[in-house]
C-alpha positions in Angstrom: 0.0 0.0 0.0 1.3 3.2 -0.8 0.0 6.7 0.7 1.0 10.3 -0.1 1.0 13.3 2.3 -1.8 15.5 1.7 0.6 18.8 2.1 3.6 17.5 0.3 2.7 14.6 -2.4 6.7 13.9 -2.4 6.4 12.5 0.4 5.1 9.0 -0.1 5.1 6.2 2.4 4.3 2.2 2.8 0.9 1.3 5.3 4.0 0.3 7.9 5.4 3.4 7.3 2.7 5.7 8.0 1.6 3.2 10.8 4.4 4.2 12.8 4.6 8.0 11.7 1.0 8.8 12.0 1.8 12.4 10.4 3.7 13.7 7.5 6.0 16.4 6.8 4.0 19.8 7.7 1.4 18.1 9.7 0.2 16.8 6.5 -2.4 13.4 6.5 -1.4 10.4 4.9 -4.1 9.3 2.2 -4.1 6.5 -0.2 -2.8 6.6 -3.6 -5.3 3.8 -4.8 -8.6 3.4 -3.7 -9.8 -0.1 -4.6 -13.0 -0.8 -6.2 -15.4 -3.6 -5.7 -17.7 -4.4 -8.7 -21.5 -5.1 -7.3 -21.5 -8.6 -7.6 -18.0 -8.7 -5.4 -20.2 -6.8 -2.8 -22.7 -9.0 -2.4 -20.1 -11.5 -2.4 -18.9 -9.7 0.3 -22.1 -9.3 2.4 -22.7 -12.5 2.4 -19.3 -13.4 4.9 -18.9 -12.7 8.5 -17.8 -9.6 9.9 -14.6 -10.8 10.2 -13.9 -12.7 7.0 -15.2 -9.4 5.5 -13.7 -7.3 7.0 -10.2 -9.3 6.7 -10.7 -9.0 2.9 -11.7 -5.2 2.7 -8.3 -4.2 5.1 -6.7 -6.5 2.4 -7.8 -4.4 -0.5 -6.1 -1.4 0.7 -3.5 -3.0 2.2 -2.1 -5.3 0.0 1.1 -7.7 0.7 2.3 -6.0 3.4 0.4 -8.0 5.6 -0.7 -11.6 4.3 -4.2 -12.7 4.1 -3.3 -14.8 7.1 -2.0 -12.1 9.3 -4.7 -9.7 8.2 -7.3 -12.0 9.7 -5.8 -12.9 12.9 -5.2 -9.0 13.4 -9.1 -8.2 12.5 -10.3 -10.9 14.9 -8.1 -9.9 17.7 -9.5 -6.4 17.2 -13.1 -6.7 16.2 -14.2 -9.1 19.1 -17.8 -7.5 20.1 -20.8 -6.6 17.1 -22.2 -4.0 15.5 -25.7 -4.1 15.3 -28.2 -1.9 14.0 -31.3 -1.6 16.1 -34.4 -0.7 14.6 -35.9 2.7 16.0 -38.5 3.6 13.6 -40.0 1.9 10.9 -37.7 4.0 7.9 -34.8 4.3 10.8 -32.4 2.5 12.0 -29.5 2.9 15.0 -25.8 0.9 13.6 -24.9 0.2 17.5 -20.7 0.8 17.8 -20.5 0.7 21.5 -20.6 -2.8 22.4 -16.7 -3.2 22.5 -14.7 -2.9 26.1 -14.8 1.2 25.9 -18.2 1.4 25.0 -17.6 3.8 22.5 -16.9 3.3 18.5 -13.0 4.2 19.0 -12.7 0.6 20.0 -13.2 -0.7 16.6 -10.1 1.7 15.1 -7.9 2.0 18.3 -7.9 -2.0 18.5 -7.7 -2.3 14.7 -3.8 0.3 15.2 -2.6 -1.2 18.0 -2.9 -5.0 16.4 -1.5 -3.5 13.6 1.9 -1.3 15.2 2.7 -4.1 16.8 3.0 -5.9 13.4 4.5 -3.8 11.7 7.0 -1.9 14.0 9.0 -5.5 15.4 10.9 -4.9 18.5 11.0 -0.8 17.9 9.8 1.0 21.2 7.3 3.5 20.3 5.5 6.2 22.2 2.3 6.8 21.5 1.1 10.1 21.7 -2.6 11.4 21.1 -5.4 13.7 22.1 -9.1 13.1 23.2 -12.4 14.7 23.5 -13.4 12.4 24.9 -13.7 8.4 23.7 -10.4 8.3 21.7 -8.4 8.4 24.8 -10.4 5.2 26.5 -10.1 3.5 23.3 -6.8 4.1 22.8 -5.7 3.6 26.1 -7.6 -0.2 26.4 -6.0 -1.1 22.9 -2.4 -0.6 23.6 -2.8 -1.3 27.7 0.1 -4.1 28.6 1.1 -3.9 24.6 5.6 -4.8 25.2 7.6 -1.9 23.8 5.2 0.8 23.7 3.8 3.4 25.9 1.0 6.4 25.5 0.3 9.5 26.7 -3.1 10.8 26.3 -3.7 14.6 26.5 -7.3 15.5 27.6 -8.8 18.4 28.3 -9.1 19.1 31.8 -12.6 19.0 33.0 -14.1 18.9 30.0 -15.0 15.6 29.4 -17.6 13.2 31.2 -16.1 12.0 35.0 -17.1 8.3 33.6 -15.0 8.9 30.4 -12.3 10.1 32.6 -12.5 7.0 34.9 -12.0 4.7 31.8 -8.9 5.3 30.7 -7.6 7.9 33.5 -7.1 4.8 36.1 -5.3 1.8 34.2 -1.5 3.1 34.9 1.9 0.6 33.3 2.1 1.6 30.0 -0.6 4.5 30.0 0.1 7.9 31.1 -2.7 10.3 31.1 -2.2 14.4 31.3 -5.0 16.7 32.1 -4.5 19.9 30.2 -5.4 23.4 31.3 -7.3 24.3 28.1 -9.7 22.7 25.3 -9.4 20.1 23.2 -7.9 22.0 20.3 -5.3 23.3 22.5 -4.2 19.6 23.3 -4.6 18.4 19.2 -2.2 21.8 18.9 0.2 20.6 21.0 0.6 17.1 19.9 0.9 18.7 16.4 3.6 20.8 17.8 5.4 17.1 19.5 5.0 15.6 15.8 6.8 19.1 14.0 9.7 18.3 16.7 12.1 16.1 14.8 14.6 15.7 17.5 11.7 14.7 20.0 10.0 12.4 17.5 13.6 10.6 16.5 14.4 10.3 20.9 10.9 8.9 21.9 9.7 7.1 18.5 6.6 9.2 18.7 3.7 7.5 16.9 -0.1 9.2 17.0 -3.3 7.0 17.8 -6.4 9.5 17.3 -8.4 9.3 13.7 -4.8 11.3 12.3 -3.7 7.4 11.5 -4.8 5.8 8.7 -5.2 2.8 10.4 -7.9 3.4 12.7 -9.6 5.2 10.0 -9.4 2.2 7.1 -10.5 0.0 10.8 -13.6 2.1 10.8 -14.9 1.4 7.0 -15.8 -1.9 8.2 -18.4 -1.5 10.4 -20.1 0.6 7.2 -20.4 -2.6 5.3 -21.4 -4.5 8.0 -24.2 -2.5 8.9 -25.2 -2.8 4.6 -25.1 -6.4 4.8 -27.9 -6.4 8.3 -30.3 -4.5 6.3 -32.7 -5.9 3.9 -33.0 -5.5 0.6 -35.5 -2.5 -0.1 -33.6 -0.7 2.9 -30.4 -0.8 1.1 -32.0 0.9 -1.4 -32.2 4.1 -0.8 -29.4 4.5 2.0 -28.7 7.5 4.2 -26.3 7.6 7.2 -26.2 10.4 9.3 -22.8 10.6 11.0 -22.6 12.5 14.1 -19.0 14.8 13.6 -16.4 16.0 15.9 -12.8 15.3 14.2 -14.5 14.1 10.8 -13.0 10.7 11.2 -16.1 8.7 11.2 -17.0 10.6 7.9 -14.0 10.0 6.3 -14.3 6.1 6.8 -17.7 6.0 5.5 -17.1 8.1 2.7 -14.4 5.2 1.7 -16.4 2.5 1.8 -18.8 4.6 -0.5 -15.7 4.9 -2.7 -15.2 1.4 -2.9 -18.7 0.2 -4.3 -21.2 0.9 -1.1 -23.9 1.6 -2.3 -24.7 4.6 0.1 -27.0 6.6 -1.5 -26.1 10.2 0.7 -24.1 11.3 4.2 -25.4 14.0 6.4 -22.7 15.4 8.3 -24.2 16.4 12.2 -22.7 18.6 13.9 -23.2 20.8 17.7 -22.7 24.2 18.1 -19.0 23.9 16.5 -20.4 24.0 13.6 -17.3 24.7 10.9 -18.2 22.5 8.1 -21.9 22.9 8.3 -21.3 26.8 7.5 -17.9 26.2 5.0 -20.6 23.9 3.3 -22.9 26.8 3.3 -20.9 29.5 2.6 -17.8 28.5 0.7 -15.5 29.8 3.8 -13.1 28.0 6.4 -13.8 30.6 9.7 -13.2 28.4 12.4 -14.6 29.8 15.8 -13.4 29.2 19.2 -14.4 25.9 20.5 -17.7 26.1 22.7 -18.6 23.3 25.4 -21.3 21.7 24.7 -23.8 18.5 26.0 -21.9 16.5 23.1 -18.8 16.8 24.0 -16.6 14.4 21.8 -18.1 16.4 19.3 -16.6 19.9 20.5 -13.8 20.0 17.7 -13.7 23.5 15.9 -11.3 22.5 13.6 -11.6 18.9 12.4 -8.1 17.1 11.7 -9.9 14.8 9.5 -11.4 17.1 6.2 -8.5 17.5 4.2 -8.9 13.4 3.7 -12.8 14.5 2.9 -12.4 17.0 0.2 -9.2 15.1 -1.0 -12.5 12.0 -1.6 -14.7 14.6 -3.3 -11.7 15.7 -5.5 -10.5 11.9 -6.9 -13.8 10.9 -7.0 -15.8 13.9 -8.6 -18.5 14.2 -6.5 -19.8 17.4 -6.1 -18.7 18.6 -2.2 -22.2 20.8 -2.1 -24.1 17.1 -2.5 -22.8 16.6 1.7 -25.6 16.8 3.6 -25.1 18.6 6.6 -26.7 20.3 10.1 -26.3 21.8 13.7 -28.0 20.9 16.3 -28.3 23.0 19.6 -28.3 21.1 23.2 -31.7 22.2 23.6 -32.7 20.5 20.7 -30.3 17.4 21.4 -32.3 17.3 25.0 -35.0 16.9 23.4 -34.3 14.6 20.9 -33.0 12.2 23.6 -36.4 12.6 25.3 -37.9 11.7 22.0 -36.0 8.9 21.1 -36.6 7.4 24.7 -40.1 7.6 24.2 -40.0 5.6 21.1 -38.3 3.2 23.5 -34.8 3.8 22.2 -32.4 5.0 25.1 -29.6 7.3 23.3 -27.5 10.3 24.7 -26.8 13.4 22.7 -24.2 12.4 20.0 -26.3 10.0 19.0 -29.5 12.3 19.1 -27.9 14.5 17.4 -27.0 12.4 14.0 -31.0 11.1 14.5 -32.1 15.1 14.7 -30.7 15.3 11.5 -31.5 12.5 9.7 -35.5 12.7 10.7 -35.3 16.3 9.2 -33.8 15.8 6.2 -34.2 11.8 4.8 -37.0 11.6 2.1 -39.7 9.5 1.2 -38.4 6.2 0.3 -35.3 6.2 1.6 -34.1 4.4 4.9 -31.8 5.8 7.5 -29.0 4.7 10.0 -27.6 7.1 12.5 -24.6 6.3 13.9 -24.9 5.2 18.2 -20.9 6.2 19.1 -20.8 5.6 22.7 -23.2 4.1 25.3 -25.4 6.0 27.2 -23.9 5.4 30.5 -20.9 6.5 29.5 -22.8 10.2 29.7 -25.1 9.0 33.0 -25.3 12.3 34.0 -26.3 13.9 31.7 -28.5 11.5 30.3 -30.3 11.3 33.8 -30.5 15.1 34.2 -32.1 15.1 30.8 -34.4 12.6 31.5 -34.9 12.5 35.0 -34.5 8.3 35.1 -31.4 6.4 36.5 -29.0 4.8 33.6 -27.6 1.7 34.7 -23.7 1.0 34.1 -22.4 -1.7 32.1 -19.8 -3.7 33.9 -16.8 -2.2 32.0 -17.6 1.1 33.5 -18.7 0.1 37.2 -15.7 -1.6 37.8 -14.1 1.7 37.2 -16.2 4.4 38.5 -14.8 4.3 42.4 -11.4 3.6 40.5 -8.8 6.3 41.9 -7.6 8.7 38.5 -3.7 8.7 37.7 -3.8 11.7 35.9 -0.8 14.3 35.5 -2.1 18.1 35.7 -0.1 20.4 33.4 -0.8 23.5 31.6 -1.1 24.4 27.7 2.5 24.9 27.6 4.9 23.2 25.1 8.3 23.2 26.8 6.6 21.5 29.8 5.0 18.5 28.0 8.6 18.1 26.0 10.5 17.8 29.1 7.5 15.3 30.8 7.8 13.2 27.5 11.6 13.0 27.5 11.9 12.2 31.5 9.4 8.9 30.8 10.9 6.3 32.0 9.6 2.4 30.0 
């Protein structure tokens, strides 16, 4: 497999290669120079195997020989070891369920998916991995690469601004994991991890390696839940296909988008966003004015400046499409309060990500077609403010009791450079 960097097409790199970089020169994403097609017949073909044999063969496609069929498959099965089903919440929408892996959260599917892989491809090398989180990533992340031999992480997080149960997930495992609450937002900590991945001394000393949706690995990890959501519907459903995708970092988004571009039959996207609302108003108005980020009930959503829509319009560019055909919307948390109250009384128990990508969807799919909104993390995982919305206790799964009266490790720094440099440096293995 060979990959280019978005910023500086010179610089082209092997899947192990950008793997283990994570970046390119500039900051720039790595994005594949071929993007394989399936004819219709090979996906039905496809929809007819398990989620694992399927999912084995579509990693394959972009791949190529630098794993072996073999490999690939033990790698997907160590990785994909829970299901994602689609729960049926109206009678023309449906809910593709990605929380049923260890974190609760659909970062398990791509954080598993990297960390099978770096291991694979980086041999004895010790690596540091270092990465950001609104939220989710840093659980996922964390669980993935937790007792993993030569490699440690470091998750940046910003301080109080992400659920306490979140927190308690990955915040309280210790060995290999490091966590460091940061003094700021979440674009303050994405800035200074870019700023860790521009230092080439640093990167050379520690082997600094990046685990959010910036890797190509999680994101190719995360196509294959699009297919095997297809393959659960029925025929007239696939029809007409819409899939809402509730958006943060644009990562999600970008994987589905690739699965479109290899045969999918998807027939549109809606892009759902909260009150950082970027895209929705580029899409509108033709101009990139990021605002600051604003806190909001969604918070794995509150990304102002999405690392992953370079990869996005780089899609609509090979492919043609027409970037104005993206649907798109914002939704406020008064509306997202209400949309969980709505969806609850349909019998469906959601939280506001979720509610949010539903919002949208109900608004804006047609008659005839059939939607799936995209469930990202577990209710519980926001109890309280699932609970304050709708005045009803939400029980915790076992994963996250087990944690909840779990004592946090976290480091406390500010949004200074210099001082996470010299933290990183001083790590012992």
């Amino acid at each position: 497999m060979k990959l280019y960097n978005l910023k500086d097409h010179s610089e082209q790199v092997s899947f192990a290669q950008a793997v283990q970089q994570g970046l390119g020169r500039g900051q720039g994403l790595f994005f594949p120079q071929e993007l394989p097609k399936f004819s219709l017949v090979e996906i039905e073909s496809l929809l007819k195997l398990d989620f694992i044999t399927r999912s084995a063969k579509i990693l394959s496609a972009f791949i190529g020989d630098e794993i072996s069929s073999n490999d690939m498959y033990r790698l997907v099965k160590n990785a994909f070891q829970f299901p994602a089903p689609v729960a049926s919440v109206e009678a023309d929408i449906g809910s593709l369920e990605l929380y049923h892996g260890p974190t609760l959260a659909f970062k398990d599917f791509g954080g598993r998916f990297m960390a099978q892989a770096l291991v694979q491809v980086a041999a004895d090398k010790k690596i540091t991995i270092l990465t950001a989180t609104s939220g989710d990533t840093g659980a996922a992340v964390a669980h993935a690469f937790y007792h993993l031999p030569n490699i440690r992480v470091v998750i940046l997080y910003p301080e109080g601004k992400i659920s306490p149960l979140q927190e308690k997930l990955f915040c309280t495992l210790g060995d290999n994991i490091h966590t460091i609450a940061i003094q700021s937002d979440f674009d303050a900590c994405q800035a200074l991890v870019k700023k860790a991945f521009d230092d080439d001394e640093l990167k050379t000393k520690i082997g600094l390696n990046s685990a959010n949706s910036i890797n190509i690995s999680r994101l190719l990890a995360q196509i294959c839940y699009y297919f095997e959501a297809f393959a659960q519907l029925t025929s007239t459903q696939r029809e007409q296909l819409v899939i809402s995708v509730p958006s943060g970092n644009f990562g999600d988004l970008t994987a589905g988008l690739l699965a479109k571009t290899m045969g999918l039959p998807i027939k549109r996207f809606i892009a759902a966003t909260n009150a950082n609302d970027t895209v929705p108003r580029y899409l509108e108005t033709g101009k990139w004015e990021p605002h600051a980020t604003i806190a909001t009930l969604s918070n794995a959503m509150d990304v102002s400046q999405p690392n992953n829509w370079p990869r996005i319009e780089e899609i609509y560019k090979r492919e043609g499409w027409a970037l104005k055909s993206l649907g798109h919307a914002t939704v406020s948390d008064e509306v997202a309060k209400q949309t969980v109250c709505e969806l609850y009384q349909k019998g469906y128990l959601s939280e506001p990500h979720g509610a949010i990508a539903y919002r949208a969807l109900r608004e804006q799919l047609q008659e005839g077609e059939y939607g799936l909104f995209l469930g990202t993390a577990h209710p519980a995982k926001f109890k309280e403010v699932v609970e304050d919305i709708l005045g009803k206790s939400v029980p915790l799964p076992e994963g996250l009791a087990e944690r909840a009266d779990m004592t946090l490790l976290s480091h406390h720094m500010p949004d200074d450079f210099a001082k996470l440099r010299d933290f990183l440096i001083k790590l012992n293995w």
